[in-house]
N, C-alpha and C positions, 0 to 999 in steps of 0.2 A: 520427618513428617510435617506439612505444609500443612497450618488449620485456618480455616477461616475466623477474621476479626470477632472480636467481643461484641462488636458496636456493628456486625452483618446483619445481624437479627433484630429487625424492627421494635419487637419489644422491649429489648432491654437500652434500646436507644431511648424509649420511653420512659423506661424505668431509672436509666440515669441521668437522664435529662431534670426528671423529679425528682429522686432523692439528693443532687445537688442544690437545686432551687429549695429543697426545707431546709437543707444546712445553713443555707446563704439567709432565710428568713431567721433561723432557729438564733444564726450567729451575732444578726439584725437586734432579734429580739433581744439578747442579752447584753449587746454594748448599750443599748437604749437603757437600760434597767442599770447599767453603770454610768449615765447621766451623758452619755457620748452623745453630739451634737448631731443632726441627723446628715447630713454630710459626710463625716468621717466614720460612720456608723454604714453609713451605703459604700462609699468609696473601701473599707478594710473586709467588708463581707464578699463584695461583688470578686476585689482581689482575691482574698486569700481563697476564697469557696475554686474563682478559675485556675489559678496555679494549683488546688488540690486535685481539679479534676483532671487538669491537664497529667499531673505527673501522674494517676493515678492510671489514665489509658496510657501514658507510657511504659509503667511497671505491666501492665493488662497485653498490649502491643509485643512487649519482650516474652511473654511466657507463650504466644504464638508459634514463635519460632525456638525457643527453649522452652519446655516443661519440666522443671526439677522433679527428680526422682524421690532416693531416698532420704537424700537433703534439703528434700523440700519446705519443711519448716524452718531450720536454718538459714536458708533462703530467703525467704519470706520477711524475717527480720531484718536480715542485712540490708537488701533492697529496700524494704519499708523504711528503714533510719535514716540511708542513705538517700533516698529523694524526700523524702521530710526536713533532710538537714538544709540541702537544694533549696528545698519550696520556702523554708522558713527564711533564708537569704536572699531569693528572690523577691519574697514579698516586704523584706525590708529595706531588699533596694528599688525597688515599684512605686512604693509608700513614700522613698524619701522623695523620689522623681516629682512624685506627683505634687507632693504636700511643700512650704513656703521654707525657705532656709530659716531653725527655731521656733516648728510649729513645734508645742509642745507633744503632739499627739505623736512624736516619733517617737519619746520619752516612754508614750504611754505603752507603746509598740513593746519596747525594750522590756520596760517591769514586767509584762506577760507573755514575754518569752516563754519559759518554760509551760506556763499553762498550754499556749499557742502549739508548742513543739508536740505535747501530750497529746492533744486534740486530735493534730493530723497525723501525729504516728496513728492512732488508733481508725481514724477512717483510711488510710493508705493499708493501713493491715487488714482491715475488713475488708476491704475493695479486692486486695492482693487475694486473699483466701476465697474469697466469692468469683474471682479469674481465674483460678488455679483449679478450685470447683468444676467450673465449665469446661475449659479446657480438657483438664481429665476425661470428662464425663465424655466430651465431643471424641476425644482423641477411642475411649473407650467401646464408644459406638464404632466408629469408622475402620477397627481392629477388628472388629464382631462383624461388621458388614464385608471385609474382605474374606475374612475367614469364612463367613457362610458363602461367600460367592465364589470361593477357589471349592467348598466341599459341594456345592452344586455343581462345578465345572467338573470337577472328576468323579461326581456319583452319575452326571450325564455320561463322562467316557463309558464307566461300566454298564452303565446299561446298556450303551449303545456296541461295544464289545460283546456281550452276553449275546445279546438280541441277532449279530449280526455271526455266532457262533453255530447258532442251529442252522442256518442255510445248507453249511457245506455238506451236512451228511443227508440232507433232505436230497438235495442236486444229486449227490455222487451216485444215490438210490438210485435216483429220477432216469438220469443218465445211463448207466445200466442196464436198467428194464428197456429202455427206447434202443438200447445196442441192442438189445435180444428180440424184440420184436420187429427189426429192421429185416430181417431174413424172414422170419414167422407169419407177419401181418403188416408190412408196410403201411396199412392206411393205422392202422391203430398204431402204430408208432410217430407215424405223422398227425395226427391228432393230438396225440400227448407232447409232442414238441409245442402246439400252440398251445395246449393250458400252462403247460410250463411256463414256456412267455408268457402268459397272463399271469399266470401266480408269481413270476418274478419280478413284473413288471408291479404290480400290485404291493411287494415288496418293498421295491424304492418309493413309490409315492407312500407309502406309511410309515418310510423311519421320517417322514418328514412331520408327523402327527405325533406326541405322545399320549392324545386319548381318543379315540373312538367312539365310538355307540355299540353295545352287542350287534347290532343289527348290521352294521358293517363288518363287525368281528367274523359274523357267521357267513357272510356272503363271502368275505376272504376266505373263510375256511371252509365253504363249498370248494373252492377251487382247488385246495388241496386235494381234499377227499374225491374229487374225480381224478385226480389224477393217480393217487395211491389206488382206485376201483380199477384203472386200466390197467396197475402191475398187479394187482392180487384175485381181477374178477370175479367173480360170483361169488368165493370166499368172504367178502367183505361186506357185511352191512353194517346201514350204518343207523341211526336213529336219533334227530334233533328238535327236540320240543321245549320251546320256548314260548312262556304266555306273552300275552303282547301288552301287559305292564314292565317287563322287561328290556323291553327292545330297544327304549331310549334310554336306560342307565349307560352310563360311561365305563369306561375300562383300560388298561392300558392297553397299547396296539400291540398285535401280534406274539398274544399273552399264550391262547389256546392251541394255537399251533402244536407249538412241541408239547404239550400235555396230551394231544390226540394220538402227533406221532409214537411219543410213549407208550398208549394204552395200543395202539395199533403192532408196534412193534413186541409188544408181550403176550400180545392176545394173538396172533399169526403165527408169529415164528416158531412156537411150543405147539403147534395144533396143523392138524391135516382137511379142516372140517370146516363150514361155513361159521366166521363168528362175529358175534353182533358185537358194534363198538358204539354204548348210548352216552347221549352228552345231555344235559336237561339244565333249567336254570328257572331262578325264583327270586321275588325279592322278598328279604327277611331282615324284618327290622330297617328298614329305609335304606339296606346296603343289597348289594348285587351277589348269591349265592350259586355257584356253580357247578354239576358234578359231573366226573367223566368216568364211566367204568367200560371193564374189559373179563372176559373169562380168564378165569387165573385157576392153574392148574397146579398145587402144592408138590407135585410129585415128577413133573416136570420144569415147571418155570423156578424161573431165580427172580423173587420180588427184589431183591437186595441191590439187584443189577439193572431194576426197573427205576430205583429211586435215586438212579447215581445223577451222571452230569445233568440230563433235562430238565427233572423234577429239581435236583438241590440250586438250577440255576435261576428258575420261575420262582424259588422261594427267596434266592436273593434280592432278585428285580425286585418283589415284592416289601422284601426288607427295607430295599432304598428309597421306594417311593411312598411307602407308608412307617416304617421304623417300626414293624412289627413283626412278628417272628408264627403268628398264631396264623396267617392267613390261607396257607396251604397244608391240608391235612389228607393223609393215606389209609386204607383200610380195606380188610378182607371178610368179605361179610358173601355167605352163601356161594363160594367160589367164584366170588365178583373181587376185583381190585379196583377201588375206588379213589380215586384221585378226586378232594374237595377245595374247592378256589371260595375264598370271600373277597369282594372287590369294596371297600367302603368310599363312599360316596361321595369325594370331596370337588366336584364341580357337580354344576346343574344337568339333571337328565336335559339331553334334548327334548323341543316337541314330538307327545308322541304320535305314532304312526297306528290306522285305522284298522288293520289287517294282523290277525291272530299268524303265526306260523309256526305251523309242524311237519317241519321237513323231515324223510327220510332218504 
Protein backbone atom coordinates (compact mmCIF):
# COMPACT_ATOMS: atom_id res chain seq x y z
CA UNK A 1 0.00 0.00 0.00
CA UNK A 2 1.34 3.29 -1.48
CA UNK A 3 0.92 6.29 1.27
CA UNK A 4 1.45 9.54 0.73
CA UNK A 5 4.71 11.64 2.31
CA UNK A 6 5.02 12.81 5.97
CA UNK A 7 6.05 16.18 4.58
CA UNK A 8 2.30 16.13 1.92
CA UNK A 9 0.66 17.90 4.52
CA UNK A 10 1.26 21.53 4.68
CA UNK A 11 1.07 21.40 8.37
CA UNK A 12 3.43 19.44 9.59
CA UNK A 13 5.91 20.87 6.92
CA UNK A 14 5.26 23.75 9.44
CA UNK A 15 5.57 22.00 12.26
CA UNK A 16 8.79 20.49 11.25
CA UNK A 17 10.14 23.11 9.81
CA UNK A 18 9.86 24.58 13.63
CA UNK A 19 10.54 22.03 15.87
CA UNK A 20 13.90 21.71 13.96
CA UNK A 21 14.77 25.50 14.03
CA UNK A 22 14.13 25.30 18.32
CA UNK A 23 16.51 22.36 18.32
CA UNK A 24 19.00 24.31 16.25
CA UNK A 25 18.42 27.50 18.78
CA UNK A 26 17.91 25.16 21.99
CA UNK A 27 21.48 23.38 20.73
CA UNK A 28 22.73 27.29 19.94
CA UNK A 29 21.81 28.16 23.30
CA UNK A 30 23.83 25.50 25.12
CA UNK A 31 27.19 25.51 23.29
CA UNK A 32 27.08 29.38 24.21
CA UNK A 33 26.61 28.47 27.92
CA UNK A 34 29.84 26.15 27.20
CA UNK A 35 31.77 29.21 26.42
CA UNK A 36 31.75 28.07 22.41
CA UNK A 37 32.72 31.03 20.27
CA UNK A 38 29.72 32.17 18.21
CA UNK A 39 30.87 30.63 14.95
CA UNK A 40 31.43 27.13 15.98
CA UNK A 41 28.40 27.40 18.04
CA UNK A 42 26.34 28.35 14.57
CA UNK A 43 28.30 26.27 12.17
CA UNK A 44 27.76 22.63 14.87
CA UNK A 45 23.93 23.48 15.49
CA UNK A 46 23.05 24.51 11.84
CA UNK A 47 24.96 21.02 10.98
CA UNK A 48 24.13 18.66 13.23
CA UNK A 49 20.24 20.04 13.70
CA UNK A 50 20.40 19.52 9.14
CA UNK A 51 21.89 15.97 9.01
CA UNK A 52 19.27 15.24 12.08
CA UNK A 53 16.56 16.36 9.98
CA UNK A 54 17.63 14.99 6.96
CA UNK A 55 18.08 11.43 8.37
CA UNK A 56 15.12 11.66 10.28
CA UNK A 57 12.79 12.25 6.85
CA UNK A 58 14.78 9.45 5.58
CA UNK A 59 13.70 7.00 8.48
CA UNK A 60 10.03 8.97 7.97
CA UNK A 61 10.46 8.50 3.73
CA UNK A 62 11.17 4.56 4.38
CA UNK A 63 8.07 3.71 6.62
CA UNK A 64 6.00 5.21 3.42
CA UNK A 65 6.72 2.45 1.73
CA UNK A 66 7.42 -0.20 4.69
CA UNK A 67 5.15 0.10 7.95
CA UNK A 68 6.58 -2.31 10.40
CA UNK A 69 4.08 -4.41 12.00
CA UNK A 70 4.66 -6.43 14.93
CA UNK A 71 8.13 -5.59 15.09
CA UNK A 72 7.67 -2.31 15.00
CA UNK A 73 9.33 -1.20 18.11
CA UNK A 74 12.21 -3.31 17.40
CA UNK A 75 12.41 -1.45 14.38
CA UNK A 76 12.17 1.63 15.52
CA UNK A 77 15.42 1.07 17.40
CA UNK A 78 17.41 -0.51 14.95
CA UNK A 79 16.78 2.12 12.50
CA UNK A 80 16.97 5.01 15.11
CA UNK A 81 20.94 3.81 16.15
CA UNK A 82 21.59 2.97 12.83
CA UNK A 83 21.25 6.48 11.20
CA UNK A 84 22.26 8.18 14.47
CA UNK A 85 25.41 6.28 14.11
CA UNK A 86 25.39 7.70 10.12
CA UNK A 87 24.47 11.20 11.35
CA UNK A 88 27.09 11.34 14.18
CA UNK A 89 29.88 10.51 11.25
CA UNK A 90 28.67 12.61 8.91
CA UNK A 91 28.69 15.51 11.16
CA UNK A 92 32.05 14.71 12.19
CA UNK A 93 33.19 14.58 8.82
CA UNK A 94 31.23 18.02 7.69
CA UNK A 95 32.82 19.64 10.85
CA UNK A 96 36.32 18.48 10.05
CA UNK A 97 35.70 19.72 6.07
CA UNK A 98 34.69 22.74 7.21
CA UNK A 99 36.81 23.65 10.35
CA UNK A 100 41.09 24.57 9.91
CA UNK A 101 43.40 21.26 10.02
CA UNK A 102 44.06 21.41 14.37
CA UNK A 103 41.11 23.41 15.14
CA UNK A 104 40.75 22.39 18.51
CA UNK A 105 36.87 22.37 18.33
CA UNK A 106 37.19 18.82 16.45
CA UNK A 107 38.59 17.71 19.80
CA UNK A 108 35.62 19.32 21.38
CA UNK A 109 33.36 17.33 18.77
CA UNK A 110 35.06 14.16 20.06
CA UNK A 111 34.79 14.43 24.12
CA UNK A 112 30.90 14.85 23.45
CA UNK A 113 30.36 12.27 21.40
CA UNK A 114 28.54 10.25 23.38
CA UNK A 115 26.43 13.18 24.84
CA UNK A 116 25.92 14.11 20.92
CA UNK A 117 25.07 10.26 20.00
CA UNK A 118 22.22 10.34 23.08
CA UNK A 119 20.67 13.56 21.95
CA UNK A 120 19.88 12.37 18.43
CA UNK A 121 19.16 8.87 19.09
CA UNK A 122 16.40 10.32 21.15
CA UNK A 123 15.05 13.01 18.51
CA UNK A 124 15.52 10.38 15.67
CA UNK A 125 13.37 7.93 18.03
CA UNK A 126 10.86 10.54 18.68
CA UNK A 127 10.66 11.57 15.09
CA UNK A 128 10.54 7.76 14.16
CA UNK A 129 7.48 6.95 16.56
CA UNK A 130 5.69 10.32 15.68
CA UNK A 131 6.06 8.82 11.61
CA UNK A 132 4.99 5.50 12.47
CA UNK A 133 1.97 7.40 14.33
CA UNK A 134 0.97 8.89 11.14
CA UNK A 135 1.46 6.55 8.88
CA UNK A 136 -0.59 3.87 10.88
CA UNK A 137 -3.14 6.33 11.47
CA UNK A 138 -3.21 7.23 7.51
CA UNK A 139 -2.68 3.77 6.46
CA UNK A 140 -5.81 2.97 9.04
CA UNK A 141 -8.12 5.46 7.53
CA UNK A 142 -7.54 4.51 3.81
CA UNK A 143 -8.39 0.50 4.97
CA UNK A 144 -11.75 1.99 6.56
CA UNK A 145 -12.41 4.05 3.45
CA UNK A 146 -11.97 1.14 1.20
CA UNK A 147 -13.83 -1.16 3.29
CA UNK A 148 -16.81 1.47 3.49
CA UNK A 149 -16.61 1.99 -0.12
CA UNK A 150 -16.68 -1.84 -1.37
CA UNK A 151 -19.79 -2.20 1.68
CA UNK A 152 -21.44 0.66 -0.16
CA UNK A 153 -20.76 -0.91 -3.56
CA UNK A 154 -22.39 -4.08 -2.63
CA UNK A 155 -25.24 -2.82 -0.29
CA UNK A 156 -25.86 -0.62 -3.77
CA UNK A 157 -25.97 -4.20 -5.73
CA UNK A 158 -28.63 -5.46 -3.18
CA UNK A 159 -30.72 -2.97 -3.36
CA UNK A 160 -30.47 -2.61 -6.79
CA UNK A 161 -31.16 -6.56 -7.09
CA UNK A 162 -34.15 -6.49 -4.46
CA UNK A 163 -35.74 -3.43 -6.26
CA UNK A 164 -35.39 -4.78 -9.59
CA UNK A 165 -36.97 -8.30 -8.21
CA UNK A 166 -40.53 -7.12 -7.90
CA UNK A 167 -40.97 -6.19 -11.51
CA UNK A 168 -41.14 -9.70 -12.84
CA UNK A 169 -44.12 -10.80 -11.03
CA UNK A 170 -45.81 -7.38 -11.37
CA UNK A 171 -45.25 -7.77 -15.61
CA UNK A 172 -45.90 -11.51 -15.74
CA UNK A 173 -49.47 -10.32 -13.95
CA UNK A 174 -49.73 -7.37 -16.28
CA UNK A 175 -49.05 -9.51 -19.14
CA UNK A 176 -51.62 -12.01 -18.68
CA UNK A 177 -54.55 -9.87 -17.91
CA UNK A 178 -53.76 -7.84 -21.44
CA UNK A 179 -53.63 -11.76 -23.06
CA UNK A 180 -57.13 -12.08 -21.69
CA UNK A 181 -58.51 -9.01 -22.45
CA UNK A 182 -57.08 -9.24 -26.12
CA UNK A 183 -60.29 -11.41 -27.24
CA UNK A 184 -62.67 -9.83 -24.33
CA UNK A 185 -62.03 -5.95 -24.98
CA UNK A 186 -59.38 -5.01 -27.25
CA UNK A 187 -59.43 -1.38 -26.51
CA UNK A 188 -58.98 -2.11 -22.75
CA UNK A 189 -56.35 -4.20 -23.33
CA UNK A 190 -54.67 -1.68 -25.61
CA UNK A 191 -54.90 0.87 -23.09
CA UNK A 192 -53.21 -1.22 -20.46
CA UNK A 193 -50.36 -1.95 -22.85
CA UNK A 194 -49.75 2.00 -22.65
CA UNK A 195 -49.81 2.32 -18.80
CA UNK A 196 -47.69 -0.44 -18.69
CA UNK A 197 -45.22 1.33 -20.98
CA UNK A 198 -45.54 4.20 -18.84
CA UNK A 199 -45.16 2.40 -15.57
CA UNK A 200 -42.14 0.77 -17.04
CA UNK A 201 -40.85 3.43 -18.49
CA UNK A 202 -41.18 5.29 -15.13
CA UNK A 203 -39.23 2.36 -13.83
CA UNK A 204 -36.07 2.91 -15.60
CA UNK A 205 -35.88 6.52 -15.07
CA UNK A 206 -36.23 5.91 -11.15
CA UNK A 207 -33.51 3.22 -10.62
CA UNK A 208 -31.55 6.07 -11.77
CA UNK A 209 -32.72 8.17 -8.42
CA UNK A 210 -32.23 6.64 -4.96
CA UNK A 211 -34.68 9.19 -3.30
CA UNK A 212 -37.69 10.81 -4.43
CA UNK A 213 -40.38 13.04 -2.82
CA UNK A 214 -43.78 11.24 -1.73
CA UNK A 215 -45.31 13.20 -4.08
CA UNK A 216 -43.50 11.55 -7.06
CA UNK A 217 -43.86 8.21 -5.03
CA UNK A 218 -47.50 8.60 -5.40
CA UNK A 219 -47.92 9.67 -8.92
CA UNK A 220 -45.75 6.54 -9.84
CA UNK A 221 -47.98 4.63 -8.02
CA UNK A 222 -51.01 6.09 -9.71
CA UNK A 223 -49.75 4.41 -12.57
CA UNK A 224 -49.68 1.10 -11.12
CA UNK A 225 -53.04 1.16 -9.60
CA UNK A 226 -54.63 2.00 -12.84
CA UNK A 227 -53.42 -0.51 -14.15
CA UNK A 228 -54.08 -3.40 -11.60
CA UNK A 229 -58.05 -1.22 -11.75
CA UNK A 230 -58.07 -2.65 -15.43
CA UNK A 231 -57.25 -6.33 -14.27
CA UNK A 232 -59.47 -6.28 -11.31
CA UNK A 233 -62.25 -3.52 -12.23
CA UNK A 234 -64.75 -2.44 -10.02
CA UNK A 235 -63.39 -4.84 -7.29
CA UNK A 236 -60.85 -2.53 -6.55
CA UNK A 237 -60.70 0.68 -4.73
CA UNK A 238 -58.44 2.27 -3.76
CA UNK A 239 -57.99 5.31 -1.24
CA UNK A 240 -54.78 7.94 -0.89
CA UNK A 241 -54.71 10.69 1.44
CA UNK A 242 -51.81 12.41 1.98
CA UNK A 243 -51.65 15.87 3.96
CA UNK A 244 -49.60 18.30 2.02
CA UNK A 245 -46.90 18.76 4.73
CA UNK A 246 -46.01 15.37 3.46
CA UNK A 247 -45.49 15.60 -0.10
CA UNK A 248 -42.00 16.93 -0.06
CA UNK A 249 -40.44 14.47 2.57
CA UNK A 250 -38.16 12.12 0.73
CA UNK A 251 -38.16 8.45 0.47
CA UNK A 252 -36.51 5.88 -1.22
CA UNK A 253 -37.76 5.19 -4.80
CA UNK A 254 -40.06 2.70 -5.66
CA UNK A 255 -40.38 1.68 -1.86
CA UNK A 256 -44.45 1.51 -2.06
CA UNK A 257 -44.90 -0.29 -4.88
CA UNK A 258 -44.79 -3.80 -3.75
CA UNK A 259 -46.07 -3.02 -0.20
CA UNK A 260 -49.46 -2.09 -2.36
CA UNK A 261 -48.97 -4.90 -4.60
CA UNK A 262 -48.94 -7.04 -1.30
CA UNK A 263 -51.89 -5.66 0.33
CA UNK A 264 -53.63 -5.90 -3.23
CA UNK A 265 -52.69 -9.24 -3.63
CA UNK A 266 -54.13 -10.44 -0.12
CA UNK A 267 -56.89 -8.39 -0.10
CA UNK A 268 -58.34 -9.87 -3.88
CA UNK A 269 -57.29 -12.93 -4.16
CA UNK A 270 -59.18 -14.48 -0.76
CA UNK A 271 -62.35 -12.26 -1.65
CA UNK A 272 -65.21 -12.21 -4.37
CA UNK A 273 -66.37 -8.62 -3.38
CA UNK A 274 -65.48 -5.04 -3.92
CA UNK A 275 -62.35 -4.18 -1.55
CA UNK A 276 -60.84 -1.08 -0.51
CA UNK A 277 -56.94 -0.90 -0.40
CA UNK A 278 -56.08 2.52 1.84
CA UNK A 279 -52.60 3.83 1.90
CA UNK A 280 -52.47 7.36 4.10
CA UNK A 281 -49.22 9.14 5.50
CA UNK A 282 -48.19 11.62 8.18
CA UNK A 283 -45.25 13.19 9.54
CA UNK A 284 -44.39 12.03 12.99
CA UNK A 285 -41.62 13.39 14.73
CA UNK A 286 -39.88 15.12 11.77
CA UNK A 287 -39.79 11.55 10.00
CA UNK A 288 -42.14 10.25 7.14
CA UNK A 289 -45.04 7.69 8.53
CA UNK A 290 -46.72 5.51 6.26
CA UNK A 291 -49.70 3.03 6.47
CA UNK A 292 -51.01 0.63 3.96
CA UNK A 293 -54.05 -1.72 4.83
CA UNK A 294 -56.07 -4.43 3.17
CA UNK A 295 -59.24 -6.71 4.42
CA UNK A 296 -57.77 -9.68 5.80
CA UNK A 297 -59.89 -12.52 6.30
CA UNK A 298 -58.50 -14.87 9.35
CA UNK A 299 -60.39 -17.92 7.95
CA UNK A 300 -59.43 -17.54 4.57
CA UNK A 301 -56.15 -15.69 4.06
CA UNK A 302 -52.66 -16.84 5.01
CA UNK A 303 -51.07 -13.46 6.59
CA UNK A 304 -47.87 -15.77 6.91
CA UNK A 305 -47.64 -15.83 3.07
CA UNK A 306 -48.39 -12.05 2.88
CA UNK A 307 -45.29 -11.24 4.80
CA UNK A 308 -42.94 -13.47 2.79
CA UNK A 309 -40.64 -12.22 -0.14
CA UNK A 310 -42.26 -8.53 -0.64
CA UNK A 311 -42.58 -7.41 2.82
CA UNK A 312 -39.23 -9.18 4.17
CA UNK A 313 -37.48 -7.50 1.15
CA UNK A 314 -38.86 -3.71 1.74
CA UNK A 315 -37.49 -4.48 5.24
CA UNK A 316 -34.20 -5.24 3.92
CA UNK A 317 -33.83 -2.27 1.69
CA UNK A 318 -34.87 -0.59 4.53
CA UNK A 319 -32.15 -2.21 6.72
CA UNK A 320 -29.46 -1.12 4.31
CA UNK A 321 -30.14 2.15 3.92
CA UNK A 322 -30.99 3.12 7.46
CA UNK A 323 -29.20 -0.01 9.59
CA UNK A 324 -32.41 -0.33 11.21
CA UNK A 325 -34.58 -3.24 11.79
CA UNK A 326 -37.57 -1.23 13.52
CA UNK A 327 -38.86 0.61 10.23
CA UNK A 328 -41.43 -1.74 8.94
CA UNK A 329 -44.18 -3.02 11.09
CA UNK A 330 -47.39 -5.54 10.36
CA UNK A 331 -50.62 -5.82 12.23
CA UNK A 332 -54.10 -7.03 12.35
CA UNK A 333 -56.34 -4.71 13.94
CA UNK A 334 -60.34 -5.02 13.06
CA UNK A 335 -59.91 -7.32 10.12
CA UNK A 336 -57.53 -4.85 8.51
CA UNK A 337 -53.85 -6.00 7.89
CA UNK A 338 -51.77 -3.29 8.10
CA UNK A 339 -48.51 -2.74 6.70
CA UNK A 340 -46.53 0.45 8.64
CA UNK A 341 -43.42 2.03 6.78
CA UNK A 342 -41.27 4.82 8.80
CA UNK A 343 -39.13 6.63 6.39
CA UNK A 344 -36.39 8.85 8.67
CA UNK A 345 -35.45 11.84 7.35
CA UNK A 346 -31.91 12.01 6.38
CA UNK A 347 -31.95 14.58 3.35
CA UNK A 348 -33.78 17.76 3.07
CA UNK A 349 -37.55 17.75 2.21
CA UNK A 350 -37.90 19.36 -1.05
CA UNK A 351 -39.80 22.72 -1.51
CA UNK A 352 -43.03 22.23 -0.66
CA UNK A 353 -45.94 22.07 -3.03
CA UNK A 354 -49.30 24.40 -2.63
CA UNK A 355 -51.93 21.80 -3.15
CA UNK A 356 -53.37 19.37 -0.40
CA UNK A 357 -54.10 15.78 -2.21
CA UNK A 358 -56.62 13.15 -1.56
CA UNK A 359 -56.63 10.94 -4.26
CA UNK A 360 -58.97 8.10 -4.50
Amino acid sequence: MSLKSILSDNRLRIFFATWWLLCMLLQFFILKQLNIDDKNALLDSLTSIILLAAGSFFISNNMKYYLPRKEKYWYIIIISITVCFLWFLALRGTMWMMLKDGDPYIDFIRSTGATRFGAGFMLLTSMSMFSLMWYGQKEYKELADRKSETEQLSKEAELFKLRRQFQPHFLFNSLNSISALIGSDPEKARHMIYQLSDFLRGTLKKDEQQWISLEEEIQYLQLYLDIEKVRFGHRLQTEIIIPEEALPFKLPALILQPVVENAIKFGLYDTTGEVLIKLQAEVQQGNLKIWVQNPFDPETAHPSKGTGFGLRSIQRRLFLLFARNDLLKTAIENNQFITTIIIPQILQPVQQVDTETTKK
